[in-house]
N, CA, C and O of each residue as an XYZ file, in Angstrom:
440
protein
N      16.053     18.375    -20.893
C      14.875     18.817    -21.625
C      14.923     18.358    -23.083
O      14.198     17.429    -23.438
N      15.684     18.921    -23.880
C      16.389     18.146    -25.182
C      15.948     16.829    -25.632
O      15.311     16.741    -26.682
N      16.318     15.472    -24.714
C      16.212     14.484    -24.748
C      14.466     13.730    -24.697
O      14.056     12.729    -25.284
N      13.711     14.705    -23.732
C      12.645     14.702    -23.663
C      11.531     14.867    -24.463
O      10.557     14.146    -24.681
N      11.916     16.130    -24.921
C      11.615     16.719    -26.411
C      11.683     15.672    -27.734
O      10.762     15.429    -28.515
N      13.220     15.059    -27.750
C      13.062     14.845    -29.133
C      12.626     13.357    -28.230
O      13.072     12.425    -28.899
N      12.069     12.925    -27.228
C      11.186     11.808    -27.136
C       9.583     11.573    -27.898
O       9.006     10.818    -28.680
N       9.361     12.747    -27.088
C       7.853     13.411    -27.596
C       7.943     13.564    -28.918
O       6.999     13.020    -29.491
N       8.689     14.079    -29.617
C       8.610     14.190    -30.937
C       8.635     13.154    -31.833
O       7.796     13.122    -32.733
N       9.910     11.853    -31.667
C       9.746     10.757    -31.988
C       8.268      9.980    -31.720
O       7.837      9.397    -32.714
N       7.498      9.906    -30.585
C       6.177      9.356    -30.225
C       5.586      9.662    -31.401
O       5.342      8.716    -32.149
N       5.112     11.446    -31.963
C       3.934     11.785    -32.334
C       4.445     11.467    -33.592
O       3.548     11.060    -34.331
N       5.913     11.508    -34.291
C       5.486     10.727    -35.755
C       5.479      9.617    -35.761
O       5.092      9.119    -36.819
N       5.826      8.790    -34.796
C       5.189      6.923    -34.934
C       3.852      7.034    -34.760
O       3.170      6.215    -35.375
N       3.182      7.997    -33.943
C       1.509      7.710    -33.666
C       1.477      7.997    -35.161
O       1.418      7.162    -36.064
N       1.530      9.452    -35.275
C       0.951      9.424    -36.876
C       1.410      8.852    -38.343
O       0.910      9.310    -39.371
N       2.044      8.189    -38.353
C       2.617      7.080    -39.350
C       1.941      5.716    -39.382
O       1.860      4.950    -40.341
N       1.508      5.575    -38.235
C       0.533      4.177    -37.631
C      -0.689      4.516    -38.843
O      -1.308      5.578    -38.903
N      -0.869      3.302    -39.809
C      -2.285      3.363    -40.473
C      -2.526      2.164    -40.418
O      -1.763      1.260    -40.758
N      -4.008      2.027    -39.825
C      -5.248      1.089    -39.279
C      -4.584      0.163    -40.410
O      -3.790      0.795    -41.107
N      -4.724     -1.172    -40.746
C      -4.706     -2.245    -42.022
C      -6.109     -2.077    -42.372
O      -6.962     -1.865    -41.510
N      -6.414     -2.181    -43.824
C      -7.760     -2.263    -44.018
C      -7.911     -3.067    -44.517
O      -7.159     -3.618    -45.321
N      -9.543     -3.531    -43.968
C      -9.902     -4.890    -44.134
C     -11.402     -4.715    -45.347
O     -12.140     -3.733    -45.436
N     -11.446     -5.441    -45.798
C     -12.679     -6.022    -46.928
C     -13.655     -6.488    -46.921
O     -13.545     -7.710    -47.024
N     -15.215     -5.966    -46.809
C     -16.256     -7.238    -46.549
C     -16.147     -7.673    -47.822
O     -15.514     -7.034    -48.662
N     -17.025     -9.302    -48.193
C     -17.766     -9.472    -49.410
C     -19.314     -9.864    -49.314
O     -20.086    -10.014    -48.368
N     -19.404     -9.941    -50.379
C     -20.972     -9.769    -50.823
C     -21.673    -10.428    -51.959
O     -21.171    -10.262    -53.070
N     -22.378    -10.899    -51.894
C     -23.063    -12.229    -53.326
C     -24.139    -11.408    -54.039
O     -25.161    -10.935    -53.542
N     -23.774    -11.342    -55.104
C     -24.418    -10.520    -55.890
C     -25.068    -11.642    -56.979
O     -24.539    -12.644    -57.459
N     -26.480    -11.058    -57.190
C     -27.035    -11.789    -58.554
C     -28.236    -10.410    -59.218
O     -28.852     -9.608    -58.516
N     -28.258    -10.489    -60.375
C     -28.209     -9.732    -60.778
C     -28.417     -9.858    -62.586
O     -27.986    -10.749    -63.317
N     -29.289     -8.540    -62.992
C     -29.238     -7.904    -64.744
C     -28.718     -6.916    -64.950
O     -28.982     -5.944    -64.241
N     -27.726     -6.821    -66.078
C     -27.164     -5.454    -66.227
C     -28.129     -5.244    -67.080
O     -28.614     -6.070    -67.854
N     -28.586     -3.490    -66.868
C     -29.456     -2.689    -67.308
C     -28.710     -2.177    -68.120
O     -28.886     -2.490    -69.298
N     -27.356     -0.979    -67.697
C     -26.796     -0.414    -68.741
C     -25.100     -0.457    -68.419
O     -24.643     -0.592    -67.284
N     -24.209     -0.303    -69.759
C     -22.728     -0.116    -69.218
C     -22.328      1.300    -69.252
O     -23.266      1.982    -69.666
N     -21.402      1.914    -69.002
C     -20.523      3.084    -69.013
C     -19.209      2.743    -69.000
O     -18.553      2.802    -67.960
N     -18.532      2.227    -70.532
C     -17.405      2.308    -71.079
C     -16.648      2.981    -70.724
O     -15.595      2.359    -70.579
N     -16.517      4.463    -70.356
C     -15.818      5.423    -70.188
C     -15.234      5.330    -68.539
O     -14.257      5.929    -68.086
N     -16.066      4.480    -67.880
C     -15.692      4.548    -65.936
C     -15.842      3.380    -65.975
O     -16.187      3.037    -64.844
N     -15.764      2.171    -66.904
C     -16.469      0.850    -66.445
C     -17.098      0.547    -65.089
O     -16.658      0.150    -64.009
N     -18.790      1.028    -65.755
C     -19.204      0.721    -64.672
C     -20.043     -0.014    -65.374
O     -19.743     -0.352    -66.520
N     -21.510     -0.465    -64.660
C     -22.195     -1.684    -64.995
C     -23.497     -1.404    -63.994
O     -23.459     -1.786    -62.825
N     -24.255     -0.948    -64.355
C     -25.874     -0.418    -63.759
C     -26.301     -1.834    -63.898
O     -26.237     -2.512    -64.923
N     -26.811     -2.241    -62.558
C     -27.417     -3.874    -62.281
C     -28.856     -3.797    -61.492
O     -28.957     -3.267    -60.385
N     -29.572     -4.183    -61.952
C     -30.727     -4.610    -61.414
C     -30.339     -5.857    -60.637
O     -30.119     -6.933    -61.193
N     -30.260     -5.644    -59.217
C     -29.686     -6.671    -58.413
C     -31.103     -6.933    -57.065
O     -31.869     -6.099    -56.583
N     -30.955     -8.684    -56.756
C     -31.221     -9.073    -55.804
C     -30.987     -8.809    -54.628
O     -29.774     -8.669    -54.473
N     -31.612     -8.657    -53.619
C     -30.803     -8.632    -52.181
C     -29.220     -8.937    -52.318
O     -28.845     -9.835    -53.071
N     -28.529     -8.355    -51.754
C     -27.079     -8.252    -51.913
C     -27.037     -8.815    -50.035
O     -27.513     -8.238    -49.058
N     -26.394     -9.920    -50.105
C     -25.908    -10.612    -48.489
C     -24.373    -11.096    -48.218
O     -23.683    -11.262    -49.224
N     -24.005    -11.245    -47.422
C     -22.890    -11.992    -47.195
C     -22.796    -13.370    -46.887
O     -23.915    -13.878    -46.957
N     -21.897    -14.198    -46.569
C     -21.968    -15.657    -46.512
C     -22.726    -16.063    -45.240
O     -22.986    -17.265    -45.189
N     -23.057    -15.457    -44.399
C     -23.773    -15.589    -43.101
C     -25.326    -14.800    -43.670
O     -26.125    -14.949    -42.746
N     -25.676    -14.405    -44.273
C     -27.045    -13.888    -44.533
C     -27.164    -12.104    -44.269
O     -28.227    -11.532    -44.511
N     -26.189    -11.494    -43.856
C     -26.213    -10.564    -43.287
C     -26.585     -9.240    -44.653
O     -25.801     -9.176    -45.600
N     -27.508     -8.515    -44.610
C     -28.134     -7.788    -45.518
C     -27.354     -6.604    -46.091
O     -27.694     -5.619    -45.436
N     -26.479     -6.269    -47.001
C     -25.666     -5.070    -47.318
C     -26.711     -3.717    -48.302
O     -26.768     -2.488    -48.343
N     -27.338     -4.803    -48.915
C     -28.188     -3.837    -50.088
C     -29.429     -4.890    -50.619
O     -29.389     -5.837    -51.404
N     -30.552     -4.290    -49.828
C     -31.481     -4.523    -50.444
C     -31.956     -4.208    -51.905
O     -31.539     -3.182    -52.443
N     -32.756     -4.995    -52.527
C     -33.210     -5.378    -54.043
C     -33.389     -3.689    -54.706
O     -34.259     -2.888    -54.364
N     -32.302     -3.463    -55.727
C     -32.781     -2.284    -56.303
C     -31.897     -2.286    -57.684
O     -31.388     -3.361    -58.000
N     -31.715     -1.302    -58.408
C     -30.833     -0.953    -59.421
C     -30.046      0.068    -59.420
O     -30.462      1.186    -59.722
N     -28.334     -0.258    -58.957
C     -27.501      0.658    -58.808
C     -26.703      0.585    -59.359
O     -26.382     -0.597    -59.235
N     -25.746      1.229    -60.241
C     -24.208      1.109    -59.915
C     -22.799      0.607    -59.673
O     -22.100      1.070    -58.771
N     -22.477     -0.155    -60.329
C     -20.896     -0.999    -59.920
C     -20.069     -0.619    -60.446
O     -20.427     -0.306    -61.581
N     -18.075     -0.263    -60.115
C     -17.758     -0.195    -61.059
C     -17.223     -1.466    -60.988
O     -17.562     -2.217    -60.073
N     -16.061     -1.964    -62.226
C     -15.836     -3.183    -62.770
C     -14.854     -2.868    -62.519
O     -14.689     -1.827    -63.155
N     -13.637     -3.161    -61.738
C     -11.783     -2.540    -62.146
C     -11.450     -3.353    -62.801
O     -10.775     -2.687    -63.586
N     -11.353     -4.599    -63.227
C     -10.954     -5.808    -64.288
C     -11.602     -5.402    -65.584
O     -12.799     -5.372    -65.871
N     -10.395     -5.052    -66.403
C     -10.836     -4.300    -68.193
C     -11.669     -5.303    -68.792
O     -12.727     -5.178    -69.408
N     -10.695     -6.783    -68.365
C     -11.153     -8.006    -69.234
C     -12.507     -8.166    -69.026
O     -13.222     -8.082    -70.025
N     -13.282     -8.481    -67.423
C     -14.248     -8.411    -66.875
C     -15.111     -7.460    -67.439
O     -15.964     -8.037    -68.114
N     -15.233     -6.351    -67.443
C     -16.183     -5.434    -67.886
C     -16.386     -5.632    -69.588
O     -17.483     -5.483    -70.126
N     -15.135     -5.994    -70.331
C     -15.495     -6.252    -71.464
C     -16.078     -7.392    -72.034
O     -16.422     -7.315    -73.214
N     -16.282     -8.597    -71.319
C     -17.160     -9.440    -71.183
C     -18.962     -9.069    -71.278
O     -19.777     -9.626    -72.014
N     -19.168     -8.168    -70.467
C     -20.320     -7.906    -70.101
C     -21.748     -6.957    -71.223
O     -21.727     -5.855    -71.772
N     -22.552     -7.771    -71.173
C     -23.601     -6.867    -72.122
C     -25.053     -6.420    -71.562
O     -25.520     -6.981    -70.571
N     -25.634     -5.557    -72.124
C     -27.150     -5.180    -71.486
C     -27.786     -6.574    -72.137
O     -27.675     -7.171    -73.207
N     -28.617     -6.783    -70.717
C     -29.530     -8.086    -70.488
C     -29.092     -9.168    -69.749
O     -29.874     -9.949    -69.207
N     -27.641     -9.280    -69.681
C     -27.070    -10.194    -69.471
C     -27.318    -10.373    -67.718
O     -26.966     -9.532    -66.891
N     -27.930    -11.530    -67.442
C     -27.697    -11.901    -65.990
C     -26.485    -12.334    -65.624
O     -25.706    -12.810    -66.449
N     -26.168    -12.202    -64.202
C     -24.688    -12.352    -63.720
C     -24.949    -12.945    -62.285
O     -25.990    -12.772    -61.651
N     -23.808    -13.699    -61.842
C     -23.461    -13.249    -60.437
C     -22.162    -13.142    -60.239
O     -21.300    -13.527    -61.029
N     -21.938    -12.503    -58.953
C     -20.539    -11.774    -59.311
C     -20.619    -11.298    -57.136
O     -21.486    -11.289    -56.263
N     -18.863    -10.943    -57.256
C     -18.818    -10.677    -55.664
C     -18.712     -8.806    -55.814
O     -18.162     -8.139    -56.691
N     -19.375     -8.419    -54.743
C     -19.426     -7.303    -54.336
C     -18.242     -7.707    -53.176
O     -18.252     -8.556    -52.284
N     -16.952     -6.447    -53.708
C     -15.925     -6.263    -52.219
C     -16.263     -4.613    -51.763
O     -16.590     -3.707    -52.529
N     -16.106     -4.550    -50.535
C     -16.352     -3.473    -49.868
C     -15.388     -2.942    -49.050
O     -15.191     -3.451    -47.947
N     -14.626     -1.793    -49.505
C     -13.122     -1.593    -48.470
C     -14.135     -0.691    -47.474
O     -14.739      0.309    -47.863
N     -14.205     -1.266    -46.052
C     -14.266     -1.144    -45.062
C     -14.272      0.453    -43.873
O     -14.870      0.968    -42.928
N     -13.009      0.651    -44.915
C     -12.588      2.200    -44.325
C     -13.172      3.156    -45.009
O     -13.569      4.161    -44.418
N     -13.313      3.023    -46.254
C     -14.020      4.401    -47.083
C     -15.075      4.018    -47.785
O     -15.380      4.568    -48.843
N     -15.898      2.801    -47.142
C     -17.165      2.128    -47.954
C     -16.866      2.372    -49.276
O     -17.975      2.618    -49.751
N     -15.726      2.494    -50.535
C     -16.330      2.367    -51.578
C     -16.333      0.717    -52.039
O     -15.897      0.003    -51.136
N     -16.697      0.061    -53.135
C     -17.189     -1.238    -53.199
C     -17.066     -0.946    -55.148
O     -17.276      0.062    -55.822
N     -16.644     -2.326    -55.515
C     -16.832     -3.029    -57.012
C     -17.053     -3.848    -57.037
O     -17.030     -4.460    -55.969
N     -17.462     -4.572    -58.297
C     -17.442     -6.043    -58.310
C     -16.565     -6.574    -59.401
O     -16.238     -6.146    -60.508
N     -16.231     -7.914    -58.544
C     -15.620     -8.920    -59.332
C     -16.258    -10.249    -59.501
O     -17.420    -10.590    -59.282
N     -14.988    -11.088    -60.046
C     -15.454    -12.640    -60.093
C     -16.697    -12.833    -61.073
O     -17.455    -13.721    -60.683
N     -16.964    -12.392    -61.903
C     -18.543    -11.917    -62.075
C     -18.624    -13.604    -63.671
O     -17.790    -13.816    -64.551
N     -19.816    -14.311    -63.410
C     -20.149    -14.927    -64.027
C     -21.310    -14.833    -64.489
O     -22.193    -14.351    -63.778
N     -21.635    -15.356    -66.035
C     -22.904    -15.401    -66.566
C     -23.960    -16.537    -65.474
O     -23.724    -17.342    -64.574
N     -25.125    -16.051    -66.146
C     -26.507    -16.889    -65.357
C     -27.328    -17.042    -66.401
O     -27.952    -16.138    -66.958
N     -27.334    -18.458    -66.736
C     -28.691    -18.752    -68.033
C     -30.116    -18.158    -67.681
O     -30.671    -18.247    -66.585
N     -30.581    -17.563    -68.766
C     -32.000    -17.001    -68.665
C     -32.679    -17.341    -67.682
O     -32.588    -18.526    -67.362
N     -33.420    -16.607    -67.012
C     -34.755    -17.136    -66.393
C     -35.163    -18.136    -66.949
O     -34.991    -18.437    -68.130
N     -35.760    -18.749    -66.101
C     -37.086    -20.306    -67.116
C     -38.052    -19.604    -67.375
O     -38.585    -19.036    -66.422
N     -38.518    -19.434    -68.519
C     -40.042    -19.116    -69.066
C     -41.169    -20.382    -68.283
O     -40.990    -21.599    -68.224
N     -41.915    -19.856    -67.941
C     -43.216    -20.219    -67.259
C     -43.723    -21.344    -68.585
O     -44.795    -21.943    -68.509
């Protein structure tokens, strides 16, 4: 019985020690920052359809929310400034930032 036992017991802490790998979508972001928040670096964007490299739709056209985890990156950044930049998305707990983030010359005036 003993032997059995500490079988079963060995099983259930390898089952529960087992954690899934988590994986990352990305996402093409273009985009105006509206406003920053220094304090959480984040970066309020008036953004385009948000897609992936196959076209696949994550966030339609609105103004939300990013944070920035790169200090350097966020301190780069100013209100008005167009960007594009990658939206990553951890998979397991949908939260999402952006990186990579580059300037975009003005619109063309008409």
């Amino acid at each position: 019985m003993k032997p059995a036992l500490l079988a079963l017991a060995a099983f259930l802490l390898a089952a529960c020690a087992y954690q899934k790998p988590v994986t990352y979508s990305q996402f093409a972001l273009t985009g105006e920052i509206t406003r920053l928040d220094p304090s959480k670096n984040i970066a309020e964007i008036k953004h385009d359809d948000i897609k992936n490299d196959a076209g696949k739709l994550w966030m339609a056209a609105m103004t939300m929310e990013f944070p920035v985890k790169d200090p350097a990156e966020f301190a780069r950044l100013h209100t008005g400034q167009r960007i594009k930049a990658t939206v990553h998305q951890n998979d397991a707990d949908l939260s999402y930032w952006i990186a990579g983030i580059t300037e975009l010359p003005p619109p063309a005036k008409p």
